[in-house]
C-alpha positions in Angstrom: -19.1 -7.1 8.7 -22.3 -7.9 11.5 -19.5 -9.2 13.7 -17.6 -6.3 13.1 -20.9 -4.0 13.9 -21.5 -6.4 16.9 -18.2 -5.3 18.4 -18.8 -1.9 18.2 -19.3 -1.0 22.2 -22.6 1.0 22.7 -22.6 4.6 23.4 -24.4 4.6 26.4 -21.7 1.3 27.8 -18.9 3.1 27.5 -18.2 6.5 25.2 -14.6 6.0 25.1 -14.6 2.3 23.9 -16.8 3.1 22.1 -14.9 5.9 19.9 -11.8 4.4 20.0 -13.6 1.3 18.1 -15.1 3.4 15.7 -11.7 5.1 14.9 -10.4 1.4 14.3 -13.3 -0.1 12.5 -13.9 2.5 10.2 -10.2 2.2 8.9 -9.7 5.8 10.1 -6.9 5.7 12.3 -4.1 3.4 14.2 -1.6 3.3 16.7 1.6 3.2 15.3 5.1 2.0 16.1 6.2 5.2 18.0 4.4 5.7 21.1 2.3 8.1 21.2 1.9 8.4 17.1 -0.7 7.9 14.6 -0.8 6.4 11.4 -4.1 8.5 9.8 -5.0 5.5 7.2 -6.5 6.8 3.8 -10.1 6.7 4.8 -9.5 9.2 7.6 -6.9 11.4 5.7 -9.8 11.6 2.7 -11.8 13.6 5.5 -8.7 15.5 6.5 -8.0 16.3 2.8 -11.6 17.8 2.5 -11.2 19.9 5.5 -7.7 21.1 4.3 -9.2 21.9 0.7 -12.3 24.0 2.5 -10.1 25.4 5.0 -7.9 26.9 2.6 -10.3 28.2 0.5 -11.7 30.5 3.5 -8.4 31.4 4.5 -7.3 32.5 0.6 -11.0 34.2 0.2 -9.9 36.5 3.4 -6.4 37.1 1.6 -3.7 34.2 3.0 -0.9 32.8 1.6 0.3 29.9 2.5 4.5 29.4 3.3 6.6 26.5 5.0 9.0 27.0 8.0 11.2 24.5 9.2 10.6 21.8 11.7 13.2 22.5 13.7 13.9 25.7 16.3 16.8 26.6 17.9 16.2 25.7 21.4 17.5 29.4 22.3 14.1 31.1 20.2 12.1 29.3 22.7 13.9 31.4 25.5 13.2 34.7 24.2 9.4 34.9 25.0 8.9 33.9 28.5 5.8 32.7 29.0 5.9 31.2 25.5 8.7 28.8 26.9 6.9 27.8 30.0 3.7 26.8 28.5 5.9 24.9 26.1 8.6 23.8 28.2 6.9 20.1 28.9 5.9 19.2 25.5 9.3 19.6 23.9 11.1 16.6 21.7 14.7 17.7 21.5 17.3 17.1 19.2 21.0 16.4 20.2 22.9 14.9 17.8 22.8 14.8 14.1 24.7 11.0 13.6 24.5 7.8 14.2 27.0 5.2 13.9 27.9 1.0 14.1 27.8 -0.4 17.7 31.6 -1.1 18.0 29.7 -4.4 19.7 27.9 -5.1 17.0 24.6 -4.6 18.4 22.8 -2.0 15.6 23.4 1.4 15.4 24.1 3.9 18.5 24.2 7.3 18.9 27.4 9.2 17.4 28.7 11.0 21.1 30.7 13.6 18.2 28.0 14.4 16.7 26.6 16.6 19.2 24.8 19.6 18.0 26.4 22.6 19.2 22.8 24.0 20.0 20.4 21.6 20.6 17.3 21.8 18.0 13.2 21.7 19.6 11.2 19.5 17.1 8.3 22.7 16.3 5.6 22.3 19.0 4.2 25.3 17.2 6.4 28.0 15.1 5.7 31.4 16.4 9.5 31.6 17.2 11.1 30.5 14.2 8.5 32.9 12.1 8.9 35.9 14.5 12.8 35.5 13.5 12.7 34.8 10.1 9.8 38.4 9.7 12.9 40.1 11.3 14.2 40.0 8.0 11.0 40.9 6.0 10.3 43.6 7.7 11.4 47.6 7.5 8.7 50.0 6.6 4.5 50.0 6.6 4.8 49.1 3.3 5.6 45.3 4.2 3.0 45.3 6.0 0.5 43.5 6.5 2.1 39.9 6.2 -0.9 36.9 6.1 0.8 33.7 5.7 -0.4 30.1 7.0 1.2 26.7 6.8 -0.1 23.4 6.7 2.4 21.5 8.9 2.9 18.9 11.8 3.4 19.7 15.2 5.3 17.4 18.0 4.0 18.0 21.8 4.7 15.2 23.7 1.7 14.0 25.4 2.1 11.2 27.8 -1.7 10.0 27.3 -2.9 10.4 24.0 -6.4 9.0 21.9 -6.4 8.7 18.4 -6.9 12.3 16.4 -8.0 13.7 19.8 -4.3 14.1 21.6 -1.2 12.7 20.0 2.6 13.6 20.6 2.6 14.6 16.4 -0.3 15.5 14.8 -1.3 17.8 11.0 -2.9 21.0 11.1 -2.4 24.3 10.4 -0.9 27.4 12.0 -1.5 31.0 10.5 1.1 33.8 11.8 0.3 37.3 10.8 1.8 40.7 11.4 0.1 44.1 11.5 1.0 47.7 11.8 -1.6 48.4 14.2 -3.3 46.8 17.1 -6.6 47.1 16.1 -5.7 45.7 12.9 -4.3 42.3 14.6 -7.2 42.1 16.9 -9.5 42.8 14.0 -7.5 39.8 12.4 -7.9 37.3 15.3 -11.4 38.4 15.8 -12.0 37.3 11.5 -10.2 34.6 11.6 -12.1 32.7 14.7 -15.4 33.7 12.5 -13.9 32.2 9.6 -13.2 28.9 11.8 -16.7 29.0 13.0 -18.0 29.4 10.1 -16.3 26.3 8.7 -17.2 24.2 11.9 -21.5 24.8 11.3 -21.5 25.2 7.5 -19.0 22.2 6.7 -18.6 19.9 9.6 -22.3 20.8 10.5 -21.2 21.0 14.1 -22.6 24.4 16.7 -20.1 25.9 18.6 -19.8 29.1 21.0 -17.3 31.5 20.4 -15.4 33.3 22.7 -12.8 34.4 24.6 -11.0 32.0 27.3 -10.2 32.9 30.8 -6.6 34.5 31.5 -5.2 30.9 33.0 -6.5 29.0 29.6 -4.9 31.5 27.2 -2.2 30.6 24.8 1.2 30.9 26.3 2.5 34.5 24.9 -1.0 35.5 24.1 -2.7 38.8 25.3 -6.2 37.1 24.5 -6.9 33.6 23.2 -10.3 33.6 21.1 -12.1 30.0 21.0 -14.6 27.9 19.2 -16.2 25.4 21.5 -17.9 22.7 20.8 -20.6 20.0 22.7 -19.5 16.4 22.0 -22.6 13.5 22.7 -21.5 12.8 26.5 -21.5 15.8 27.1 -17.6 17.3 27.4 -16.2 20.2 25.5 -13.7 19.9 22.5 -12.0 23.0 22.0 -12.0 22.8 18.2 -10.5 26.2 17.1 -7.9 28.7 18.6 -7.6 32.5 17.1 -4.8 34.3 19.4 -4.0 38.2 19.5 -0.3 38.4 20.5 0.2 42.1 20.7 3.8 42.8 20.4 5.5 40.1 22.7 6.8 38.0 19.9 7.6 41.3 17.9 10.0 42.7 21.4 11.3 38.7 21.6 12.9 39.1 18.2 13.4 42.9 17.8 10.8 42.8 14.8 10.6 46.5 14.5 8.9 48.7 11.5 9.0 52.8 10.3 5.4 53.9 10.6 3.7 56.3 8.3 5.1 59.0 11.3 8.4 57.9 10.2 9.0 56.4 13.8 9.9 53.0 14.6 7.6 50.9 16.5 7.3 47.1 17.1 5.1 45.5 14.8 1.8 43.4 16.2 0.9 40.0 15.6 -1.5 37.3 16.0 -2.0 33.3 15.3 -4.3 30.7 14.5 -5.1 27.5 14.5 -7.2 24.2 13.8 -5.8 20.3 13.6 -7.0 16.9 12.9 -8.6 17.2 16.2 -11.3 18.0 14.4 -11.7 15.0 12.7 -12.3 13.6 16.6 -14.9 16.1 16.9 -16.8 15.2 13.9 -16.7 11.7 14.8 -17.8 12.1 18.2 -20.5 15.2 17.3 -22.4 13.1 14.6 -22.1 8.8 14.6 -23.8 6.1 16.4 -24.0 3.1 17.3 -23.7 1.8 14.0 -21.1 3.8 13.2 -19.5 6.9 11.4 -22.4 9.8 10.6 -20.9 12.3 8.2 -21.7 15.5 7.4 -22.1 15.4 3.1 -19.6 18.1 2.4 -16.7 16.4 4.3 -17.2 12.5 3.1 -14.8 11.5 0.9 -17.7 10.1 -1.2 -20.7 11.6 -0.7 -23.1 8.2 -2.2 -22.5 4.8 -2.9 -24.2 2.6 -5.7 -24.2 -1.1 -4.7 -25.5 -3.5 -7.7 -27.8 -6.1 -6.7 -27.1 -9.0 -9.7 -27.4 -12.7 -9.9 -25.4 -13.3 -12.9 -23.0 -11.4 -15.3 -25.5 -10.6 -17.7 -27.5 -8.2 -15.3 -24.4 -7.0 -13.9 -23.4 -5.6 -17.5 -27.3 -4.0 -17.6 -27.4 -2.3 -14.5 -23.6 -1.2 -14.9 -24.8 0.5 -18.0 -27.8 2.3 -16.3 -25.4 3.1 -13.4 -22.9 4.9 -16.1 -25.7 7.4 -16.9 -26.3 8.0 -13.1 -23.0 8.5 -12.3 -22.6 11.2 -15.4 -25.0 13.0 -13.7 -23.8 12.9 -10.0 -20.6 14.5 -11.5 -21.6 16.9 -13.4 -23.4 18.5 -10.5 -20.2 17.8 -8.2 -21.3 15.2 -6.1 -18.5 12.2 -4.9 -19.4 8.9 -5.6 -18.4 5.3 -5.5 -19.8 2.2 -8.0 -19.0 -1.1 -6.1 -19.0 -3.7 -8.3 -16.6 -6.1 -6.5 -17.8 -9.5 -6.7 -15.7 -10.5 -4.0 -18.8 -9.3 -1.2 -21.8 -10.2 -1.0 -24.6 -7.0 -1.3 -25.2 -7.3 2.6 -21.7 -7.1 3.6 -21.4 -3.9 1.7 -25.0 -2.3 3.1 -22.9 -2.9 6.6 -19.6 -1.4 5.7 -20.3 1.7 4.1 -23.0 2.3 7.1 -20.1 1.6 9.4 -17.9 4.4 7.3 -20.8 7.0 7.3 -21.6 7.4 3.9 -24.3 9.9 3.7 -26.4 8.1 0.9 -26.7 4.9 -0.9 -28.3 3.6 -3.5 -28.9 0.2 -4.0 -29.8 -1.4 -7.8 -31.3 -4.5 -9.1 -32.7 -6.4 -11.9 -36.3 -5.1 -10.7 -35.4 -2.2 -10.3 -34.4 -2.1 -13.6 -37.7 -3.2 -14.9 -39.6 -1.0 -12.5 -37.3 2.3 -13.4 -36.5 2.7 -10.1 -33.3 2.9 -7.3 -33.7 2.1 -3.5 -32.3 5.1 -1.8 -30.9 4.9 1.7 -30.0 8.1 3.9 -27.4 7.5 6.5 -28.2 9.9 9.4 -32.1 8.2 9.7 -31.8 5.0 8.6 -34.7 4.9 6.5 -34.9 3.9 2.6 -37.0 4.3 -0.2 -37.3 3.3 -3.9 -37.4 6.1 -6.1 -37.9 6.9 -9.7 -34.1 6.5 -11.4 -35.4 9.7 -13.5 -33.7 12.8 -12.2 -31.9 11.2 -9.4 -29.1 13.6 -9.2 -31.5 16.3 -8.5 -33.1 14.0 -5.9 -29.7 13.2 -4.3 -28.5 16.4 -4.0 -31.7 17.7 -2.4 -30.9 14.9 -0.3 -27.4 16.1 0.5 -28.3 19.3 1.6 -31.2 18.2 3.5 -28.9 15.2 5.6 -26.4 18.1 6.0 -29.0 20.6 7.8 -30.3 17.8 9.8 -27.3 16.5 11.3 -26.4 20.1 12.4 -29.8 20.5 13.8 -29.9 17.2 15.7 -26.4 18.2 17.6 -27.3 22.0 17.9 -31.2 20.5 19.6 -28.6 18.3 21.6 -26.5 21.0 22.7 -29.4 23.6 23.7 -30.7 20.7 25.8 -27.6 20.2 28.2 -27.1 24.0 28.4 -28.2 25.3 31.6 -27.9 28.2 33.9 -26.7 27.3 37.4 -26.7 30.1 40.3 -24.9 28.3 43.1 -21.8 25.7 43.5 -23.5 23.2 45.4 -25.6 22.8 42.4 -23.2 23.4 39.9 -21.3 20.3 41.5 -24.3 17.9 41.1 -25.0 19.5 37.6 -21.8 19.4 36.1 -21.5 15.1 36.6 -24.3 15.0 33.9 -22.3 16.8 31.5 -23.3 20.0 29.2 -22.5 23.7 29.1 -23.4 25.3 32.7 -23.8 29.3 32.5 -22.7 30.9 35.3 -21.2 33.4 36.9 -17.5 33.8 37.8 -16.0 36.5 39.5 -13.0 36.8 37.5 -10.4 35.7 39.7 -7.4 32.3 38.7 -7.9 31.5 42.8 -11.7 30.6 42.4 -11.3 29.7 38.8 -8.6 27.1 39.9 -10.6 26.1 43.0 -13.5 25.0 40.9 -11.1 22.8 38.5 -9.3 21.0 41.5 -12.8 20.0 42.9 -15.2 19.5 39.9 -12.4 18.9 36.8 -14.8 21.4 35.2 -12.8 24.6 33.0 -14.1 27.8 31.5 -14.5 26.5 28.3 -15.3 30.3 27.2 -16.1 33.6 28.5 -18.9 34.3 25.4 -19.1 36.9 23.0 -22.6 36.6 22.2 -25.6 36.5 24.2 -27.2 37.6 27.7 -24.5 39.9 29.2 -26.1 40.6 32.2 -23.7 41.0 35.3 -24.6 38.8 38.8 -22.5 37.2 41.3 -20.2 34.4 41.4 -21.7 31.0 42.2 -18.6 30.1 44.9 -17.5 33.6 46.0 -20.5 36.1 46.0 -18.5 38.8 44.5 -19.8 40.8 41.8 -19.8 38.8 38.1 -19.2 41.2 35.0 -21.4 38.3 33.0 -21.9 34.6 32.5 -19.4 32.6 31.8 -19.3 28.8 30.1 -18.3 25.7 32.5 -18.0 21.9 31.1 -15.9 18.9 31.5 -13.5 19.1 28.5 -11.3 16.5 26.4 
């Protein structure tokens, strides 16, 4: 396991190697067979689990159901919405024929030529079509409405350079697709549910992010506004880590999804979507380790503390498992994950390494002295530092120590993140700002020419136009013309 640590590339060599190293070593994630494809190994899916089970939780608490579409969609759904299509239209994995058959030549199996589809079938690259078409026939009145239903799904967009969790051609997440008599009622619900995804991203993955609103050329494709959570990774690049969308009624007039208001008159009905993917498991990775691996945040490990046995022979072994049986009572009865590793197959050092390399919050180490003394070493992942405690009451200890790991992670990226915020006032320093990464306030005078302009030159987006703090109205950094408020520039994954 040191040689394992050893080949971990440093932060400050290279961020990239570095992550993709950590995804690997950590037995998080690997490439797979298909090109393109993960396989997310148990470790990592143990975090994604946690995020799902938390996830759902806030979207049930805020009234969602959760429902299953299918994976496939008529290519001719994807033609209805315009826009929809072309923002799609790249990504798309198609389906032609539904059967294989021998290789007359004998060489395997090839593709059946009758056994073309008569319509050719889009592996989902998201499913705002085939929902819109099956709500068609859910439908009639006010009284079916309002309709709140999420899926947890995969998506296929096929992505020509990917990185493990942060850009494959398949990934998980979920999509929620709602529809709403009213417009204010959709807004209101894009508007709760990219709070709700905030909300989740500080209090659970213990990562700060800005909310709000993206540009007209960064908004979803069929979207009348897209609604963002941003967030500062450590070398300073945005991850957009959430996406809340307010549709209006395009989808609604794509698939004749009409209702009979309380008027009595029919009207379309309004929509929006939302969603969050194991992107986010990228994000915590690169918000929180370091160079001696994973840092998690307590409420997303899959175990939360480790208890190592420190023994010489069998005999001591069976005494400090027998103290270690009361401890663990009492780590569950107050909720907290743990792990007893008594596998004689690794020495205690190799263990100290590994589960430092997987980022579990707290460990606690216990020996024949320690038995004597009535005490447990306790090590905290996110300093480093250790310290023998009394055993007595160490559940209360621990989870004090939970909660106080949690808040201080979040505060170490959120100090991080208000240091490489800056306001910038004109482009020539805006160009030799933005190569040391950060957000960069400025101002933007509104127009996709001067937006575009500043991508082609810098690689630098509007990560967000925000919906909190200093609105105060200036001029543009490139153009001069008038600025309606600040807006947020960075370098992005």
């Amino acid at each position: 396991m040191a040689k394992e640590l050893k080949e971990l590339t440093p932060r400050g060599e290279n961020y990239a190697q570095w992550y993709n190293d950590l995804v690997l070593k950590a037995d998080l994630a690997e490439n797979s067979a298909v090109r393109g494809c993960m396989v997310i190994k148990p470790y990592g899916y143990a975090i994604w689990e946690k995020m799902q089970r938390e996830l759902d939780n806030l979207f049930k608490e805020t009234g969602h159901v959760n429902a299953y579409f299918p994976l496939f969609i008529p290519k001719s759904f994807l033609s209805k919405e315009a826009d929809h299509v072309e923002g799609f239209a790249k990504e798309c994995a198609v389906v032609t024929h539904y059967r294989l058959k021998n290789d007359p030549e004998g060489k395997g199996v090839v593709v059946d030529p009758e056994a073309r589809l008569e319509e050719e079938l889009i592996v989902r690259p998201t499913s705002e079509t085939i929902i819109w078409n099956t709500y068609k026939g859910w439908i009639q009145s006010y009284r079916d409405l309002p309709i709140l239903c999420n899926q947890w799904a995969n998506v296929v967009r096929w992505e020509m350079r990917t990185r493990l969790f942060l850009r494959t051609a398949e990934f998980l997440w979920q999509e929620g697709h709602t529809a709403h008599a009213t417009e204010a009622e959709a807004v209101r619900e894009a508007e709760t549910m990219l709070n709700v995804y905030a909300d989740f991203a500080e209090r659970f993955m213990a990562m700060p992010v800005l909310k709000g609103l993206k540009s007209p050329n960064e908004r979803f494709a069929g979207a009348l506004e897209t609604y963002c959570i941003e967030a500062l990774m450590q070398d300073g690049k945005a991850l957009q880590a959430g996406t809340s969308h307010f549709l209006g009624q395009n989808f609604a007039k794509a698939f004749d999804v009409t209702f009979i208001n309380k008027d009595n008159k029919q009207e379309y009905v309004w929509a929006s979507s939302w969603g969050v993917s194991t992107r986010l498991i990228g994000g915590l990775i690169m918000t929180h380790s370091d160079d001696n691996g994973l840092v998690l945040p307590p409420k997303l490990a899959p175990y939360q503390v480790v208890i190592v046995p420190i023994y010489k022979n069998q005999e001591q072994l069976q005494q400090i498992s027998e103290k270690v049986a009361g401890i663990t009572a009492a780590l569950k009865a107050r909720g907290i994950s743990f792990k007893y590793d008594d596998n004689d197959n690794k020495k205690p050092g190799w263990k100290f390494s590994e589960y430092e390399l997987k980022g579990v919050p707290v460990r606690l180490a216990l020996g024949a002295r320690d038995l004597e003394n009535g005490t447990i070493e306790v090590a905290r992942r996110d300093t480093l530092t250790k310290e023998s405690v009394p055993v007595e009451h160490i559940d209360s200890y621990v989870a004090r120590l939970l909660d106080d790991i949690q808040a201080n992670i979040y505060k170490k990226a959120f100090d991080y993140r208000t240091s490489v915020t800056r306001e910038v006032n004109s482009y020539e320093e805006f160009k030799e700002e933005i190569e040391k990464g950060g957000f960069l306030l400025c101002h933007w005078d509104g127009t996709p020419e001067t937006e575009e302009r500043i991508k082609n030159e810098t690689k630098a987006t509007i990560r967000c136009i925000p919906l909190e703090g200093d609105k105060t109205p200036g001029f543009c950094m490139l153009t001069g013309k008038p600025s309606a408020q600040r807006v947020v520039f960075a370098r992005s994954y």
